[in-house]
C-alpha positions as CSV (number, residue, x, y, z in Angstrom):
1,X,0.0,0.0,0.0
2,X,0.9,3.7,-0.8
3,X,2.2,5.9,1.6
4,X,0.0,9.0,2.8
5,X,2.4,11.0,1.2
6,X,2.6,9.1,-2.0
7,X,-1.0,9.6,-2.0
8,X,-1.2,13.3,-2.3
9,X,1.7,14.4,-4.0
10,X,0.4,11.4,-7.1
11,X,-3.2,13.4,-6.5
12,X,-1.5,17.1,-7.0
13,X,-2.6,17.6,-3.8
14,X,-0.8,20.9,-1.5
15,X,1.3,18.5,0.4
16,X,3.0,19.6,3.8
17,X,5.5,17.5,5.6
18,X,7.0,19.0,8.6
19,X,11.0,18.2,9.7
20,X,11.7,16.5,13.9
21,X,15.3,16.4,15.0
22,X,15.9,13.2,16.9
23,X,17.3,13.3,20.5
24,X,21.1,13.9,21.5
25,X,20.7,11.1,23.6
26,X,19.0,7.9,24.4
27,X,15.4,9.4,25.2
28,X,12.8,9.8,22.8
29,X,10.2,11.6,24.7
30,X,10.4,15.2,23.7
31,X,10.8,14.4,19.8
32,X,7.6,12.2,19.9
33,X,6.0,15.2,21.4
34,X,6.9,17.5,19.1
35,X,6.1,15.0,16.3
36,X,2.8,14.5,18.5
37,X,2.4,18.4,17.7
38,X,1.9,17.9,13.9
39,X,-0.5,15.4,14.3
40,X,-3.8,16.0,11.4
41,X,-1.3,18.8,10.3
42,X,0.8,17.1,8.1
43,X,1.1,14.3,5.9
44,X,4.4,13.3,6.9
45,X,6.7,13.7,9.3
46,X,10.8,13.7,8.4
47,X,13.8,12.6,10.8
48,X,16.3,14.3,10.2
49,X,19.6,11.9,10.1
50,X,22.8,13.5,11.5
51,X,21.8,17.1,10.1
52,X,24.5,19.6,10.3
53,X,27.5,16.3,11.0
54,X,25.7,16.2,14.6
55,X,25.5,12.9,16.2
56,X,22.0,12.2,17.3
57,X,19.6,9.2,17.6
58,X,19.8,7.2,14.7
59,X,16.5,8.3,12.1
60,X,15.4,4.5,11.6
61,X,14.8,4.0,15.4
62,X,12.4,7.7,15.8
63,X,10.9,6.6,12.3
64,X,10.0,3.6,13.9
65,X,8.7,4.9,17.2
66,X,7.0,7.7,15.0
67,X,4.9,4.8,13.4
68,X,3.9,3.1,16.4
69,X,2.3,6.5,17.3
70,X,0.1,6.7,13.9
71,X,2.1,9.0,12.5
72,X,4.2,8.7,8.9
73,X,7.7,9.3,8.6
74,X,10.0,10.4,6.1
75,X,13.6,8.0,6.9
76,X,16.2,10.5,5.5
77,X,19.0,8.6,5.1
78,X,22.2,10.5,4.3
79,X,25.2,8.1,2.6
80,X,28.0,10.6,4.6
81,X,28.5,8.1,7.3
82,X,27.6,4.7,6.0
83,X,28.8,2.3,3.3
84,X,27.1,0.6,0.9
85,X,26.3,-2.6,3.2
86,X,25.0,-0.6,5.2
87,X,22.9,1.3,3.9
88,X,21.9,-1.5,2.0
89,X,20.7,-3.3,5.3
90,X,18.7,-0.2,6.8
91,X,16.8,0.4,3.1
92,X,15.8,-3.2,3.8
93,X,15.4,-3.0,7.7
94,X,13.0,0.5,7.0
95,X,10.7,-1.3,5.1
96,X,10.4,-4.5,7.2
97,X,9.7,-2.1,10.1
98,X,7.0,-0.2,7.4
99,X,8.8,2.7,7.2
100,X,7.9,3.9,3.0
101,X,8.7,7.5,2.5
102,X,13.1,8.2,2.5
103,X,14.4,11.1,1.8
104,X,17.9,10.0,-0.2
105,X,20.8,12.5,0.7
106,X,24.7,12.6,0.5
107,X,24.6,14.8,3.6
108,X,26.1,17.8,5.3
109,X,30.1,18.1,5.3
110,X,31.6,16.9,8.4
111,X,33.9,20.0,8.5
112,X,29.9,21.2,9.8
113,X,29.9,19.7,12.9
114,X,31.5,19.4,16.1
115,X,33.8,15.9,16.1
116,X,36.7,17.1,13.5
117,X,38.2,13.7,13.6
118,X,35.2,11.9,12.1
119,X,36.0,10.5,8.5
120,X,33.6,10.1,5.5
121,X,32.6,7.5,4.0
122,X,30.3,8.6,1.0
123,X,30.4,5.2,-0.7
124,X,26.9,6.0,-1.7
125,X,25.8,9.9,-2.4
126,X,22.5,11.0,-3.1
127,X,22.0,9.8,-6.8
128,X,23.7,6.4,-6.2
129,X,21.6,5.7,-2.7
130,X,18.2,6.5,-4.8
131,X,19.9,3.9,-7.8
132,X,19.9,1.5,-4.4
133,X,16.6,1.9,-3.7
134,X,15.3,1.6,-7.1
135,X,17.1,-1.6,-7.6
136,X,15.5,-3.0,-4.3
137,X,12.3,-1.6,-5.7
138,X,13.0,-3.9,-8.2
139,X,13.9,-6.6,-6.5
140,X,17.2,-6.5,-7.4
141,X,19.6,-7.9,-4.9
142,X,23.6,-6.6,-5.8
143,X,25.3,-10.0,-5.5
144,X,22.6,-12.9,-6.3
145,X,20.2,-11.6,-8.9
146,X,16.9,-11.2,-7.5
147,X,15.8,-10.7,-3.5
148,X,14.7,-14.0,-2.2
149,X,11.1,-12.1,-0.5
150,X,10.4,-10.0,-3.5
151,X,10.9,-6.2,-3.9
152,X,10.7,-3.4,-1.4
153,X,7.6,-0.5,-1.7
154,X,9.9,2.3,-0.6
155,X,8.8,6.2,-2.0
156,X,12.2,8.1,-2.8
157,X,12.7,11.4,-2.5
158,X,15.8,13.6,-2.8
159,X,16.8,17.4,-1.7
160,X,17.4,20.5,-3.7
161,X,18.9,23.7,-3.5
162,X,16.9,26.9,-5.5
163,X,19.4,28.6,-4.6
164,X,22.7,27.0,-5.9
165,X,25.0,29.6,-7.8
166,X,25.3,27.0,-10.5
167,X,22.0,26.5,-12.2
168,X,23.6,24.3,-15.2
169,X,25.1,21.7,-12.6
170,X,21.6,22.0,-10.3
171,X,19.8,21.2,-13.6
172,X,21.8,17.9,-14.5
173,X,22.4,16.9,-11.0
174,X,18.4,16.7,-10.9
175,X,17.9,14.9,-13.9
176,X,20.6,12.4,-12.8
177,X,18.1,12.4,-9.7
178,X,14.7,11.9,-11.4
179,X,16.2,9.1,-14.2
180,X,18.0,7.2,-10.5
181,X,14.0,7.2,-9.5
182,X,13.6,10.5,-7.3
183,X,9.9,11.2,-7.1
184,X,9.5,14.3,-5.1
185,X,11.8,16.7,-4.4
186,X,11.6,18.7,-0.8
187,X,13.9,22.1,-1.2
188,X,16.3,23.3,1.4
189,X,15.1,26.6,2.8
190,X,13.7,29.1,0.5
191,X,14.0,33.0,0.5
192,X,13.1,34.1,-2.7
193,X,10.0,32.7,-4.5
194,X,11.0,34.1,-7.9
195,X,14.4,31.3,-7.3
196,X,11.8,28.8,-6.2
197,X,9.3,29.9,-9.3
198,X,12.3,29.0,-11.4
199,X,13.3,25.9,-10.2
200,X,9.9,24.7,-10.4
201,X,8.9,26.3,-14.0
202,X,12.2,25.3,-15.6
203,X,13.5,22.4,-13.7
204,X,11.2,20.3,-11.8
205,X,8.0,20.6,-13.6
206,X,9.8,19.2,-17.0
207,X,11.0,16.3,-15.2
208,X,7.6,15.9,-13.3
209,X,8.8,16.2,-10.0
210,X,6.5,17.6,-7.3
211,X,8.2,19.8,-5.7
212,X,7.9,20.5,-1.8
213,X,9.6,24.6,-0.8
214,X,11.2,24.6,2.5
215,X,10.2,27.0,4.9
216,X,12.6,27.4,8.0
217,X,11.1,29.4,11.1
218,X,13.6,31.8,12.5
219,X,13.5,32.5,15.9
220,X,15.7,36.0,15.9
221,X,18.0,37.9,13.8
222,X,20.7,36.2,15.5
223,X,19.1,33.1,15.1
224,X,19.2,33.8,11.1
225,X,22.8,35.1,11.6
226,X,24.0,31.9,13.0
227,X,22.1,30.0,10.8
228,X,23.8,32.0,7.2
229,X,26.8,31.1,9.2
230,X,26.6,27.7,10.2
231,X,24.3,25.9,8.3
232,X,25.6,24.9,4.5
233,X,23.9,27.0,1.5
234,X,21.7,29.2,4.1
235,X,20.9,32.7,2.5
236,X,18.3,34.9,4.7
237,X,18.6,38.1,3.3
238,X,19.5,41.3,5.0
239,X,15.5,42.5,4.6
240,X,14.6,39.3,6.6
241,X,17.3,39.8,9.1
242,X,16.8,43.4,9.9
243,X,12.8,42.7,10.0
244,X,13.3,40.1,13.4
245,X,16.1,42.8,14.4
246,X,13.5,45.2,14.7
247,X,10.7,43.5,16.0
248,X,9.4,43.9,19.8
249,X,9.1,39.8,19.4
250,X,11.1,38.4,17.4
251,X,9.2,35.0,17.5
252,X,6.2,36.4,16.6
253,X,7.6,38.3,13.8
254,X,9.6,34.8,12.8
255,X,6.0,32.9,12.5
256,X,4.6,36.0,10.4
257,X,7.3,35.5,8.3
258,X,7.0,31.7,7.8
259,X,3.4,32.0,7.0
260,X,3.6,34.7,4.2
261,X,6.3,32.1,2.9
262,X,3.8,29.6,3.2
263,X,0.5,31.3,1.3
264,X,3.5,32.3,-1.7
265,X,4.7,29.0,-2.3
266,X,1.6,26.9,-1.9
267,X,0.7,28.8,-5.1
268,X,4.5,28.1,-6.9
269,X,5.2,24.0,-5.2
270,X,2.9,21.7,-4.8
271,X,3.0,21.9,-1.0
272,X,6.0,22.7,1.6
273,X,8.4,21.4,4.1
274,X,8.2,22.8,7.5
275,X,11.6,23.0,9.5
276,X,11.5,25.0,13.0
277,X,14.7,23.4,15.3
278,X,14.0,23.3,18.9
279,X,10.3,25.3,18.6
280,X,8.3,22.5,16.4
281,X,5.1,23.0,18.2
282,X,5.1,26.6,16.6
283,X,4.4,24.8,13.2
284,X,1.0,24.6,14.0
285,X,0.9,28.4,14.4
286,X,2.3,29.1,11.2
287,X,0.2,27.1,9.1
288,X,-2.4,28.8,10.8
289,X,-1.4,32.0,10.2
290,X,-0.9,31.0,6.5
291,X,-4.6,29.6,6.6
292,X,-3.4,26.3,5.3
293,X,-4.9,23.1,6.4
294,X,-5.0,19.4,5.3
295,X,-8.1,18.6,3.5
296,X,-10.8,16.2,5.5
297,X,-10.1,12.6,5.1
């Protein structure tokens, strides 16, 4: 059976999935309730896995526990820190636990996070991890022909970058995506909709790829400082910046924000992806605010 996701984005549905960081540490309990939080809001749910080079909780296990609560997960899987066997094994351990949606990425550069010594292993990037899962969607094993309980039912998706300075290597990179069996694409944070307008007009919609804008909800203009700083290909504008700078709350002026980027690129994507680090029970609030809301099931 189709995911929910699947579902609407094959519909042309507005689609909204929403982004949970697992735990630094052994206890689940806070992430489930701020997964909890986007219950009826969403239609899926992504765990991030080892965003930003960070160690956290592995994205299989809260996908899992995610599931056992009713709600779908996105697995985003990231090839950085695995090789090929074993990635192989948690594609195949995801859907036996009946995880479908996975979001394939190469991941953030380690240089990004806080353990220096940590080595990469990138044995699979993004375009070779979705040829993986297209292969077990076949059912394809790599060494002896064909898997022995048929093939998987897993919904690839893969990340994008409106933004990226070069627009030739974003366009074949995607294609290289879409023909290694991407099916949806869900953007990294988007701050001007003409960028996202383009992507979607000139890139995606040839290749018939729905196309899901992320929205990221900043807290502060020093929030959106660290985060240009920090975070790989972030680009909030000075406008954006000096807008929370000037606000009596910040927060409040952060949600406004998010929701006007909301009600813009419902009418460019097909839907959007939600990211709010550390304040996801504000997601509600923005969508809200944006007067978005999933249709009655």
């Amino acid at each position: 059976m189709s995911s929910a996701l699947q579902r609407s984005l094959e519909a042309g549905s507005i689609t909204i999935t929403a982004e949970v960081m697992p735990p630094r540490g052994g206890d689940p309990a806070h992430t489930i309730a701020m997964a909890e939080c986007l219950r009826g809001r969403v239609q899926a749910i992504n765990v991030t896995d080892g965003s930003r080079a960070v160690m956290r909780m592995c994205s299989l296990a809260v996908c899992r526990l995610l599931l056992d609560h009713g709600l779908e997960p996105v697995l985003q899987m990231a090839g950085r820190d695995r090789n090929r066997i074993a990635l192989q094994a948690d594609l195949l351990g995801a859907h036996a636990l009946g995880i479908r949606n996975v979001l394939c990425l190469t991941g953030d550069p380690v240089r990004a996070g806080d353990q220096a010594s940590v080595r990469s292993v990138h044995e699979l990037e993004s375009v070779r991890l979705l040829q993986q899962v297209s292969a077990f969607n076949r059912g394809e094993d790599p060494v002896k022909d064909r898997l022995v309980d048929g093939p998987t039912n897993l919904f690839a998706g893969t990340a994008a970058d409106p933004h990226c300075a070069s627009w030739s290597g974003l366009s074949r990179r995607l294609a290289r995506k879409r023909e290694a069996g991407a099916r949806f694409v869900q953007t990294q944070m988007v701050m001007d909709p003409h960028a996202l307008e383009r992507f979607c007009r000139d890139l995606a919609d040839p290749l018939e790829l729905p196309v899901l804008a992320g929205v990221f909800l900043l807290k502060s203009a020093r929030n959106a400082r660290f985060i240009n700083r920090m975070v790989p290909g972030a680009c909030i504008p000075d406008h954006l910046i000096d807008r929370l700078d000037q606000a009596k709350d910040p927060m409040a002026e952060g949600i406004a924000i998010a929701a006007e980027q909301v009600r813009q690129f419902t009418g460019i994507a097909q839907g959007v992806h939600l990211m709010a680090v550390k304040a996801e029970q504000r997601i509600p609030e923005v969508l809200d605010r944006a007067g978005v809301s999933l249709p009655v099931q």
